[in-house]
N, C-alpha and C positions, 0 to 999 in steps of 0.2 A: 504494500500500500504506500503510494505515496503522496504526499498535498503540500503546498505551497502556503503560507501567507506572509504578507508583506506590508510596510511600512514605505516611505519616505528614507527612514532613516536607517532598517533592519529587514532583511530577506530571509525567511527560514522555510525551510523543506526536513520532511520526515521520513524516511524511508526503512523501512522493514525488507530485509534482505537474509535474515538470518536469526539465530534467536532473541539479537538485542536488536533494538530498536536505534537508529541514529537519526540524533537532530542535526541538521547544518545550519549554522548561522552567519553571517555576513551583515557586513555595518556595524549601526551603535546600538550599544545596547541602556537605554537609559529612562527617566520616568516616562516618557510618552511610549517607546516601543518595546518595553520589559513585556505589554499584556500580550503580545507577538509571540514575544519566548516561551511566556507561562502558558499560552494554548497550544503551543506546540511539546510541550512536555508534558501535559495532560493529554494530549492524543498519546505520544508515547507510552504510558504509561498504564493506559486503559488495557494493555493488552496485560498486565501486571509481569513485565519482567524483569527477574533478580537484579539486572539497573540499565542504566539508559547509556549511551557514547552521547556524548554534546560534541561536536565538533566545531568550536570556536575560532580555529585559526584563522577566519576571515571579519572574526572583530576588532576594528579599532577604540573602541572606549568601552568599557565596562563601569557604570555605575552602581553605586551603593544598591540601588532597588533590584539592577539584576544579579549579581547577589544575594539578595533574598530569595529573588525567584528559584534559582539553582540551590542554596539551602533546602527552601521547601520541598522541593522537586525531590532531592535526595534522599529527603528523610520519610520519601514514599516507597526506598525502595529498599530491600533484603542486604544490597550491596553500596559501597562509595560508589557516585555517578565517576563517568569516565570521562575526563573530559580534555580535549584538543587542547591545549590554551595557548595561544599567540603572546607574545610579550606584553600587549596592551590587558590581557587580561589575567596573566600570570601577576604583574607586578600589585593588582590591586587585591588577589586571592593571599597573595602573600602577605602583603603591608597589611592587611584587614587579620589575619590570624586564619582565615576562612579556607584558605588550603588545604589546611587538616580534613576538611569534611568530603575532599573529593579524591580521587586521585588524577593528577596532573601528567598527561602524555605529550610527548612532543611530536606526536606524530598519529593520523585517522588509523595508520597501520600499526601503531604501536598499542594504540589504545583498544584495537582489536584482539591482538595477542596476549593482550594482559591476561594473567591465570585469575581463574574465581576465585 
């Protein structure tokens, strides 16, 4: 399955290929286009599996709300979300303490391989 929605400022597609689920995101991620993110990791998630791939490497800003978004997101699932992080949003998971709650890959390929 897969769907698109989009923003001005945020692109995201969900695709189901296998047993996780992956979001792609591109743009920003901030108070106006966070609710973009968080409906696309509620479709994710509806399928209820052990966690989600976020692939972020094509965001440049990560704000405090999206953040929260991928907190919540996380704490729906069995596992740490998986998640892409590009330096723009690596630097603010880290400076925030909020790294802890995910596990951070540098790669859509890396964060696939990851062991459960």
């Amino acid at each position: 399955m897969d769907e698109q929605d989009q923003t001005a400022l945020l692109q995201v597609e969900v695709v189901t290929t296998g047993p996780l689920p992956v979001v792609t995101a591109s743009g920003e991620v901030d108070i106006v286009s966070a609710p973009v993110l968080e409906r696309a990791l509620r479709q994710a998630l509806r399928q209820r599996p052990r966690t989600v791939i976020v692939d972020l490497a094509g965001i440049s800003f990560l704000g405090s709300v999206g953040i929260g978004v991928l907190a919540a997101a996380g704490g729906q699932c069995p596992e740490l979300l998986r998640i892409v992080a590009s330096h723009p949003v690596r630097r603010p998971l880290e400076l925030t303490g909020a790294a802890n709650l995910f596990v951070l890959c540098d790669s859509l390929a890396a964060a696939i391989a990851q062991p459960a």
